[in-house]
MITILUM-338248 format. One record per residue: x, y, z of N, C-alpha, C in turn; residue in three letters. Coordinates in steps of 0.05 Angstrom, whole numbers, plus 32768, in hexadecimal, padded with zeros to 4 digits. Each point is the difference from the previous one (the first is absolute). Layout:
% residues N
XYZXYZXYZALA/...
//
This chain:
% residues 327
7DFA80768112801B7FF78005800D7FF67FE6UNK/801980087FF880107FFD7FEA80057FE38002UNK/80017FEB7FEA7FFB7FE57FFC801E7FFC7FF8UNK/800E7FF2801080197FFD800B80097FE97FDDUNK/8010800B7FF780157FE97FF280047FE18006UNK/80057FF67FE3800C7FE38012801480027FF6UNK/801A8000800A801F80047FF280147FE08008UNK/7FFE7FF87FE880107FF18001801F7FFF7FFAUNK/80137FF58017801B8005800180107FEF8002UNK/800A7FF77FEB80137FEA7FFF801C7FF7800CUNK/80077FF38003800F7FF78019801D80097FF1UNK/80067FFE7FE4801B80107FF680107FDF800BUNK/80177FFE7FF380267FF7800B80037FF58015UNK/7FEC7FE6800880087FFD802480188002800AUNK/801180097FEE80267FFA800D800380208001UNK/7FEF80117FF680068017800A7FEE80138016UNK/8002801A80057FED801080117FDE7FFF7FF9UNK/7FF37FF87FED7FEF7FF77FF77FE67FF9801BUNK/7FFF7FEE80047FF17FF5801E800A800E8019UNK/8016800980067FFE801080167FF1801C7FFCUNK/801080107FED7FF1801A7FFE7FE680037FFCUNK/7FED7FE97FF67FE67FF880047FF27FFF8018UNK/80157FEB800E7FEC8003801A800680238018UNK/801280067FF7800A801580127FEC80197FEDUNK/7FF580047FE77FE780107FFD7FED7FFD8009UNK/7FFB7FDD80087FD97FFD800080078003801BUNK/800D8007801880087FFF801B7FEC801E8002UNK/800780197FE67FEB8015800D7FEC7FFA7FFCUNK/7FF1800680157FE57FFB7FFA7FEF80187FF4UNK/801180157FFA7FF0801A7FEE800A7FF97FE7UNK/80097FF27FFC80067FF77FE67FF27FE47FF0UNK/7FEF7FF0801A7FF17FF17FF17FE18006800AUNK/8000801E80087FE6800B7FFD7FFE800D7FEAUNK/801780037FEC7FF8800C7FEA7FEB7FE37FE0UNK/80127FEE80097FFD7FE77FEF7FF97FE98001UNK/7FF87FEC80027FFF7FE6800480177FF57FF8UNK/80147FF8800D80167FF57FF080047FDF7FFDUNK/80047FF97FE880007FDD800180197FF67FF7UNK/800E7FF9801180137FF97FFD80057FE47FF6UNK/801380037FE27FF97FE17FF480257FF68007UNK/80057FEE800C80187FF17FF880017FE7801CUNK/80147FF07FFD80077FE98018800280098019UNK/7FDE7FF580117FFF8006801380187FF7801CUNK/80107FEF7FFB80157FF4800B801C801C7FFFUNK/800080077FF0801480187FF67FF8801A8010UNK/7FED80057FFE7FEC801180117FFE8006801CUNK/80017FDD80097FFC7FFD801B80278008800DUNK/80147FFA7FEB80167FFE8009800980218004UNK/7FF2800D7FE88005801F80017FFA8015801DUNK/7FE87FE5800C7FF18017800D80127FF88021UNK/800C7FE97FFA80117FFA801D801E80127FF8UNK/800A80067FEC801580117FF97FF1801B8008UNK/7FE7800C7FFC7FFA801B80107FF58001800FUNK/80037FEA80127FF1800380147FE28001800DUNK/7FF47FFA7FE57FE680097FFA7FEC7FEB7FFFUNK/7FF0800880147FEF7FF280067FE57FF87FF0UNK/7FF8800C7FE97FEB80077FEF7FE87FE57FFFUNK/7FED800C80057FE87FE87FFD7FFC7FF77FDBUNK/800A7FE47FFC7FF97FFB7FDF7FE97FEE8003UNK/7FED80047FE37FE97FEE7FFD800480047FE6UNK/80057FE07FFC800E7FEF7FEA7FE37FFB7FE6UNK/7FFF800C7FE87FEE80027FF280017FF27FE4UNK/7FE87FF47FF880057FFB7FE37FF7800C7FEEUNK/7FF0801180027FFB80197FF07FFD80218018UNK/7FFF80137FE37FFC801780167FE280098001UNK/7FEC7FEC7FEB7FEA800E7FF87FF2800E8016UNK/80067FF1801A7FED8006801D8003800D8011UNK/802480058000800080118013800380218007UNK/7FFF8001801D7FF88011800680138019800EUNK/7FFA80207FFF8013800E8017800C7FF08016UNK/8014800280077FFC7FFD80178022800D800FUNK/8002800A80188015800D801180147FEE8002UNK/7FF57FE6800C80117FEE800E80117FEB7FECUNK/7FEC7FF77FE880077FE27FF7801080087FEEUNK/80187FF17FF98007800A7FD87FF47FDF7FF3UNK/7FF380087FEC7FF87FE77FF0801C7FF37FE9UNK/7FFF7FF38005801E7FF07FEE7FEF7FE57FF1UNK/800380017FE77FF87FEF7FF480207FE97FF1UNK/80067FF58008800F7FDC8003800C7FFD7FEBUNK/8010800B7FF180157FF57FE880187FF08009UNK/7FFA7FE48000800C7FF2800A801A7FFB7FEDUNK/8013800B8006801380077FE780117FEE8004UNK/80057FF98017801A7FED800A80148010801AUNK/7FF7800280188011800D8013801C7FFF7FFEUNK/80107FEE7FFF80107FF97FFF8011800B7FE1UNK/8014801C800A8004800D7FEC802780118013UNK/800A80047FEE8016801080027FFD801F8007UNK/8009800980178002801880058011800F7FFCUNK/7FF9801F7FF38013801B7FFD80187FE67FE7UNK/7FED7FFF7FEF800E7FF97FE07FEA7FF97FE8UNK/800C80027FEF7FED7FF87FE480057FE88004UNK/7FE37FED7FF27FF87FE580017FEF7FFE7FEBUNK/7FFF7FE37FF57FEF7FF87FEA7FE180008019UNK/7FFF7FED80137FE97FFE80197FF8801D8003UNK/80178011800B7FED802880007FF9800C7FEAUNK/80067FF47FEC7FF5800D7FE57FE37FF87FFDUNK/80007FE380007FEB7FF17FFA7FE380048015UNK/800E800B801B7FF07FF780187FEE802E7FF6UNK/800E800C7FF37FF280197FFC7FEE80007FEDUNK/800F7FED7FEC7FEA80017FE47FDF7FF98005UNK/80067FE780107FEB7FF780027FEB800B8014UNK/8008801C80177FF8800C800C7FEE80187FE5UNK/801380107FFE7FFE80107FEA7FE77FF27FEEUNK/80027FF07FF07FE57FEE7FF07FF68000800CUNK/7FF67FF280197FE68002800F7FF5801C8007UNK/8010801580037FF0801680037FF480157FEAUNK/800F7FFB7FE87FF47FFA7FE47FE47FFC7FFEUNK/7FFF7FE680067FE97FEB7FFB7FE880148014UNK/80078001801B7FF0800E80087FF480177FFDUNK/800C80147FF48008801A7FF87FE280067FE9UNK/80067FE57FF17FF180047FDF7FE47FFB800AUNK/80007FE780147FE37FF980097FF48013800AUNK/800D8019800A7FF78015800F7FFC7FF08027UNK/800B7FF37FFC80057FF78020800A80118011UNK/801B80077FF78007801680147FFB801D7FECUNK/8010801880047FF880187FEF801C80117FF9UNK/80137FED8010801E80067FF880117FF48009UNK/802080047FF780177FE780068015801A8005UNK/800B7FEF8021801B80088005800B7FED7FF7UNK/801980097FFC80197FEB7FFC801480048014UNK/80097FEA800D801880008012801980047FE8UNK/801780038001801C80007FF280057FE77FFFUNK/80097FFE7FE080067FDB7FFB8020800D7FEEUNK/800C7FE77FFC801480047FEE7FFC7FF77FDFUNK/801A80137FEF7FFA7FF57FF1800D7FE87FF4UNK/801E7FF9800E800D7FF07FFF7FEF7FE48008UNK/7FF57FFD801B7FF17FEF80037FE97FF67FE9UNK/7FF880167FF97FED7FFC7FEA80057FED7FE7UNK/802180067FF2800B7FF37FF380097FE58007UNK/80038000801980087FE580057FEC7FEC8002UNK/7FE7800680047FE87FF780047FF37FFC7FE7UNK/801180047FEF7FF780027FDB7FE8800F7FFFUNK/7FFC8012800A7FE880177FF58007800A7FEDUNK/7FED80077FED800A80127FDE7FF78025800CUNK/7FFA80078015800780158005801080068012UNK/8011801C7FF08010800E80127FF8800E8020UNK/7FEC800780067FF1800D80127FE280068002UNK/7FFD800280177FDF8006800B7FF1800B7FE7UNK/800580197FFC7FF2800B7FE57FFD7FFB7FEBUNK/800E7FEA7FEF7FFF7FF47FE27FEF7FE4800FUNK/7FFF7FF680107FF37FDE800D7FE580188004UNK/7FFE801280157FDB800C7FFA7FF480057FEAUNK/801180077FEA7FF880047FEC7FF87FF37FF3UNK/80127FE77FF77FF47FE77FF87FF37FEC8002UNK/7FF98006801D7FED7FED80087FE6800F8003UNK/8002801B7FFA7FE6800D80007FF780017FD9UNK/80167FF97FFA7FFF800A7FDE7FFD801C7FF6UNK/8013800F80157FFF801A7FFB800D800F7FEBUNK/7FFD80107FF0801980007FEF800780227FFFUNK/7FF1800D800D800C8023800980037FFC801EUNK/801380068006800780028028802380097FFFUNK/8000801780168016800A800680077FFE8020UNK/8017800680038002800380207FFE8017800BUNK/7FEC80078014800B801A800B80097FFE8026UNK/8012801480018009800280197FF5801A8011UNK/80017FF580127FED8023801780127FF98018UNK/801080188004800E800880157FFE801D8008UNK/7FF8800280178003802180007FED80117FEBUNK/800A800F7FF37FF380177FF780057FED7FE4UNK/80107FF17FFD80037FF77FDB7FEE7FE37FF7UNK/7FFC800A7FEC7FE97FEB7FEE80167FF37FF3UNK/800A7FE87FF180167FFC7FF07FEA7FE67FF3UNK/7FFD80067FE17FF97FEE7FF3801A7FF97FE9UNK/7FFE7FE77FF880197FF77FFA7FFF7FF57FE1UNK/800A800A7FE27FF67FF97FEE800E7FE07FF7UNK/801E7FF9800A800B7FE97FFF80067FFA8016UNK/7FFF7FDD80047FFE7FF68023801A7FFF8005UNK/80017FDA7FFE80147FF5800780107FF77FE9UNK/801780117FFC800F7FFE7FE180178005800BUNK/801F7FF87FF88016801480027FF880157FF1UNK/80198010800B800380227FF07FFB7FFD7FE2UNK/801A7FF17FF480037FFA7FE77FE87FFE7FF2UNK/7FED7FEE80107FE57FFA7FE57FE980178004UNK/800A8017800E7FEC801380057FF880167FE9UNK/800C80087FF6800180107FE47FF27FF87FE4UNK/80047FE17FFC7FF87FF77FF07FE47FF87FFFUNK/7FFB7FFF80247FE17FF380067FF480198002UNK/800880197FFB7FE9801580037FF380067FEDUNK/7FEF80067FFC7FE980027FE87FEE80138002UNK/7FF380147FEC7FE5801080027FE77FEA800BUNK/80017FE87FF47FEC7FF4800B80037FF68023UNK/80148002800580007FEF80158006801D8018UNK/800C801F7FF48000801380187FDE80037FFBUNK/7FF280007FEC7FE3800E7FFF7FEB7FF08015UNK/800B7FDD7FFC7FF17FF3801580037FFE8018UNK/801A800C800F800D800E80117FEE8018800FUNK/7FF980097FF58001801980067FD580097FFFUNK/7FFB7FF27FEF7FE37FF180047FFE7FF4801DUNK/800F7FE9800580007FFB8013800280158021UNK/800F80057FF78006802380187FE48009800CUNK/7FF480047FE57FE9800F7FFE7FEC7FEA8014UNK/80017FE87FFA7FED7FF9800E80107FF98024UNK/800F7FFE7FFF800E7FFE801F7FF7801B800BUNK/7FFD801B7FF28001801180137FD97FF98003UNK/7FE97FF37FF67FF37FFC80047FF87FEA801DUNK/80147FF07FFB80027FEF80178004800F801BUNK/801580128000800B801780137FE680078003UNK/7FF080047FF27FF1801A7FFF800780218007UNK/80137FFE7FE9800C801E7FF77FEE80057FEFUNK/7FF1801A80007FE780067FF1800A800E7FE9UNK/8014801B7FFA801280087FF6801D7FF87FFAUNK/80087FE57FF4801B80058000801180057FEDUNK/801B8006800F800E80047FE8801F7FE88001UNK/7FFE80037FE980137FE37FF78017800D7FF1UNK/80187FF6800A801C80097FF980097FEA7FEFUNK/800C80047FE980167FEB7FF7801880078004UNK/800E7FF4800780268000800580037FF57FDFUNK/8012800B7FF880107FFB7FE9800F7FE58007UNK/80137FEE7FED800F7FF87FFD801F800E8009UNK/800780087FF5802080057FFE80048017800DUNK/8019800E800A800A8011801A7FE880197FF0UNK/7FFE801980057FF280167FF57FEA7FF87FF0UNK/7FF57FEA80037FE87FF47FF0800A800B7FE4UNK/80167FF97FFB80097FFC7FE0800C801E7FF9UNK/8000800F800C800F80167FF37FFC800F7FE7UNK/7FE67FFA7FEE800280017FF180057FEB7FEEUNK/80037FED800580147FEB7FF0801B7FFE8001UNK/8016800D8017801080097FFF80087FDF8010UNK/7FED7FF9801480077FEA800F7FEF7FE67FFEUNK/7FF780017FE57FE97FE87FFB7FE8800D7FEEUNK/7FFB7FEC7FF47FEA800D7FF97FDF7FF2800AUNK/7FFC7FF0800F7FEB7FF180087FEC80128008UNK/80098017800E7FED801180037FF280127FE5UNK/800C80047FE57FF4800E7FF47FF87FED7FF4UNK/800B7FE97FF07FF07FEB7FF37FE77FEC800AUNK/80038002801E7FEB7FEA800F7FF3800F8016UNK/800E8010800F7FE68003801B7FF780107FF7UNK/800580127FF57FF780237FFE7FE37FF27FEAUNK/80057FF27FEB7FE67FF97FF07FF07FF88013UNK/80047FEB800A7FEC7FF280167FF8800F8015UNK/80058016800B7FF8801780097FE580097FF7UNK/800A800D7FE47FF4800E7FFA7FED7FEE7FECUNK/7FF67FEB80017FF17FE47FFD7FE5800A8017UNK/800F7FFB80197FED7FFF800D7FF480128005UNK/8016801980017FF2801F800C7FE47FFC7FE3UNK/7FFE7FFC7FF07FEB7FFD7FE47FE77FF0800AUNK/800F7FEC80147FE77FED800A7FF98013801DUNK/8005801280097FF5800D8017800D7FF58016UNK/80157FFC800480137FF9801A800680188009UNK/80058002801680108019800B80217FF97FFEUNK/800780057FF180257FF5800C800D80177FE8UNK/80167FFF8013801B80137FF180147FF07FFFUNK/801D80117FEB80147FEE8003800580057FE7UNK/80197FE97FFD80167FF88013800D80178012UNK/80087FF780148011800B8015801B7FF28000UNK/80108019800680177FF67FFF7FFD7FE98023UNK/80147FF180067FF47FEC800F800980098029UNK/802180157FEB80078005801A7FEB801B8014UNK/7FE480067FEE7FFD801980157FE17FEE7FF9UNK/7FF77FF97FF67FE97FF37FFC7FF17FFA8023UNK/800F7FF3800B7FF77FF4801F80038015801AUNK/8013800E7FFB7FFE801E800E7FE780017FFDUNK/7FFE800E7FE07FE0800B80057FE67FF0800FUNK/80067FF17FF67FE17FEC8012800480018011UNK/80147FF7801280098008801C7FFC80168009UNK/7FF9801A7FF67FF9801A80037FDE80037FF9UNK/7FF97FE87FFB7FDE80037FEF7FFE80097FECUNK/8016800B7FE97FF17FFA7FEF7FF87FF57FE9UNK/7FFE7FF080027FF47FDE7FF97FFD7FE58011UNK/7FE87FF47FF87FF27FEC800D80157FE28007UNK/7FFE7FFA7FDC800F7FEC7FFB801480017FE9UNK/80137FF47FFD80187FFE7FF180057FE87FF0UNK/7FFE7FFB7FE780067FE87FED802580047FF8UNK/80047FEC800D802280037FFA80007FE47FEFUNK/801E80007FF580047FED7FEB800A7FEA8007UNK/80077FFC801A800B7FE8800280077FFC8024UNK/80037FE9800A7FFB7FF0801E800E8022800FUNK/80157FFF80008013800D80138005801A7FFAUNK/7FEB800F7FEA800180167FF97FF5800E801CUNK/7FE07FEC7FFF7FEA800E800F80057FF48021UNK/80127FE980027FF97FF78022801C800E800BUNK/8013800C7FF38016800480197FF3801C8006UNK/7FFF800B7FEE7FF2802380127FDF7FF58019UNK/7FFA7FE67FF87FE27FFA800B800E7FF2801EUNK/80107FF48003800F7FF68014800880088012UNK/800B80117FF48016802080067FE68009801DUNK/7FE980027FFE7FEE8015800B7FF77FEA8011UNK/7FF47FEB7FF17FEC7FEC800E800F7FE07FFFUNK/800D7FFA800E80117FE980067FF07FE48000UNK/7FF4800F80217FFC7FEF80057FD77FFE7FFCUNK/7FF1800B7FF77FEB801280087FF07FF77FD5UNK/80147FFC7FFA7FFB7FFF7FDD7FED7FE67FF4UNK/7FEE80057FEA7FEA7FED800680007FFA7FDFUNK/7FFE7FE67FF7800680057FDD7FDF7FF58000UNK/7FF680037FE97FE280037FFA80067FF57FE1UNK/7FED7FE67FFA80057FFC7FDF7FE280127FFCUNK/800980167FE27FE380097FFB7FFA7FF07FE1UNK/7FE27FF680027FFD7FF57FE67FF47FE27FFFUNK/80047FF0801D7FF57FEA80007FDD80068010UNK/7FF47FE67FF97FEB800080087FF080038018UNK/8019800180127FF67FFE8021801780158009UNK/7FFA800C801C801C800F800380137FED8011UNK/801F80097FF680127FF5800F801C8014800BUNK/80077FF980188011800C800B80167FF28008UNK/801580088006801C7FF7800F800C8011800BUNK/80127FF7801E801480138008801380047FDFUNK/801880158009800B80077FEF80197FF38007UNK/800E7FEB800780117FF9800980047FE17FFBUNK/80157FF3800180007FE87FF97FFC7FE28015UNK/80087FF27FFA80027FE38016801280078020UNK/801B800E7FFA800F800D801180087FE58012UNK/800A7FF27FEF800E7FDE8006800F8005801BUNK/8012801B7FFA8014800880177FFA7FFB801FUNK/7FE6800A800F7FF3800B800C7FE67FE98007UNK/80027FF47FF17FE27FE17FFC80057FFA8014UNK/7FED7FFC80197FEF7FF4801180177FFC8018UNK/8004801E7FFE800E8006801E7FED80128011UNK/7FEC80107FF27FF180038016800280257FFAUNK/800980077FEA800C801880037FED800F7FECUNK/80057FF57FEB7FEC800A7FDF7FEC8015800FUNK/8000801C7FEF7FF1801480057FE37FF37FECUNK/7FEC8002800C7FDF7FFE7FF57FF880257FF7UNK/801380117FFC7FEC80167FF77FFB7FFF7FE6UNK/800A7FF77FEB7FFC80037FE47FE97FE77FFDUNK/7FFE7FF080107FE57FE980017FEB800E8007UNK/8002800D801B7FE4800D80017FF780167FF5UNK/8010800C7FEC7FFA801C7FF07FF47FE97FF2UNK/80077FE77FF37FFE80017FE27FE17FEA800CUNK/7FFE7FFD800E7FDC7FF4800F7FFC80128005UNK/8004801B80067FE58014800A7FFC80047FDCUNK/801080067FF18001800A7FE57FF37FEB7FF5UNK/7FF97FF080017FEE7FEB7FF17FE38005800EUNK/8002800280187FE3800980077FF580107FF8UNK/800680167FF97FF980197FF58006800C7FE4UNK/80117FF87FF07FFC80087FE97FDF7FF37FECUNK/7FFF80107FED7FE780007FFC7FFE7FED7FE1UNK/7FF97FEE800180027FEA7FF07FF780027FE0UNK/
//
């Protein structure tokens, strides 16, 4: 019998969909036959989620996960006593603070090899700021607290792989932040996500920069001065990848198969075509840190907070997807 995961999943933004769409995944029970899931955040918050869905769920309140076990019925929740008492469906210094410190503890666990991977519920980043955190988001705080210093984002929706060579930047600072060194570690990275996939053969697309991936130079030149080297960098080190692609037919093709995964240049290059397909269903994956980690693809959704409504499918893709990718 296959030796079940321990996945640890953090409670995310108590003022947003965070804790509900949590408990409305661990509600299937073919979904916590795939994993052990340990749910870290304020068991008070938890208990309030589960009277907003109605949901009756058996909790057994834990201080570590080292012991436990499968099981159908129970969800194990381990007690981050963050402070219940918090603002709903808005940014807060208390919901910033009340994630971080969720988020760190599953860190902490993560390295010990306690659990064997981390969901993340949706936090803000505004909250984050107000809470004086020095990171912008989930992925630069895993990083640094893992001391990682190569990690990209990738997205899986549908048929598209979307790895991402710049995160969270405006437009403006995107051009300047691209680099041979930084598409080559890009795109290295690819290589090992399609290992995680376990894509045995793949093939890796780059999207260009600028409309016709440069035209020639007619519309930029980033593509002949920067990706195209770093390309052909790695094709030297034995990557499979082509490119640049111009950006507007680039995702067609993958969408058609043919290609695995896609390194685009920046946030909104690679998620509105990834959106476009997989809304609600989209699962972001950091590749590069020490343990695996997953997230829905979607945000806090303040709008919609703890009315009872928040769709759980991009939660339970992105927990079955932690169960099974290959570490």
């Amino acid at each position: 019998m296959k030796k079940l995961r321990k996945i640890a999943i953090t409670m995310g933004d108590p003022a947003g969909i965070g804790p509900e769409i949590i408990i409305k995944a661990l509600r299937t029970s073919q979904l916590r036959n795939t994993c052990i899931p340990v749910v870290i955040g304020d068991a008070n918050v938890f208990r309030r989620a589960c009277t907003l869905c109605k949901a009756t769920p058996r909790f057994e309140v834990i201080h570590s996960p080292d012991h436990v076990k499968p099981s159908g019925r129970l969800i194990y929740l381990l007690d981050v006593k963050t402070g219940s008492i918090f603002s709903r469906n808005r940014p807060s210094r208390r919901g910033g603070a009340s994630a971080v410190q969720c988020i760190e503890k599953a860190v902490e666990l993560a390295l010990q090899r306690s659990v064997d991977g981390i969901v993340t519920a949706p936090i803000s980043k505004e909250s984050l700021r107000m809470a004086g955190s020095v990171w912008p988001g989930h992925t630069e705080m895993l990083a640094d607290l893992t001391r990682t210093k190569e990690f990209a984002m990738m997205f899986v929706g549908g048929p598209l792989r979307i790895m991402l060579v710049t995160i969270h930047t405006a437009l403006r600072n995107v051009p300047r932040m691209i680099s041979q060194k930084r598409v080559l570690m890009t795109v290295r990275l690819a290589l090992r996500a399609s290992q995680m996939l376990g894509i045995k053969n793949p093939r890796i697309a780059v999207a260009g920069l600028n409309p016709h991936a440069g035209e020639a130079g007619m519309f930029g030149n980033e593509e002949k001065k920067i990706i195209a080297p770093a390309i052909l960098k790695a094709i030297k080190n034995g990557i499979p990848v082509t490119g640049p692609y111009p950006p507007d037919t680039v995702f067609h093709r993958a969408f058609h198969n043919d290609f695995d995964i896609i390194v685009c240049m920046y946030h909104d290059q690679g998620l509105i075509p990834l959106k476009m397909i997989a809304f609600d269903k989209g699962v972001n994956i950091t590749v590069g840190l020490p343990f695996i980690r997953t997230s829905p693809d979607h945000g806090t959704a303040y709008d919609i907070a703890w009315k009872g409504v928040a769709n759980p499918s991009s939660m339970i893709e992105a927990i079955r997807m932690a169960a099974s990718l290959k570490a």
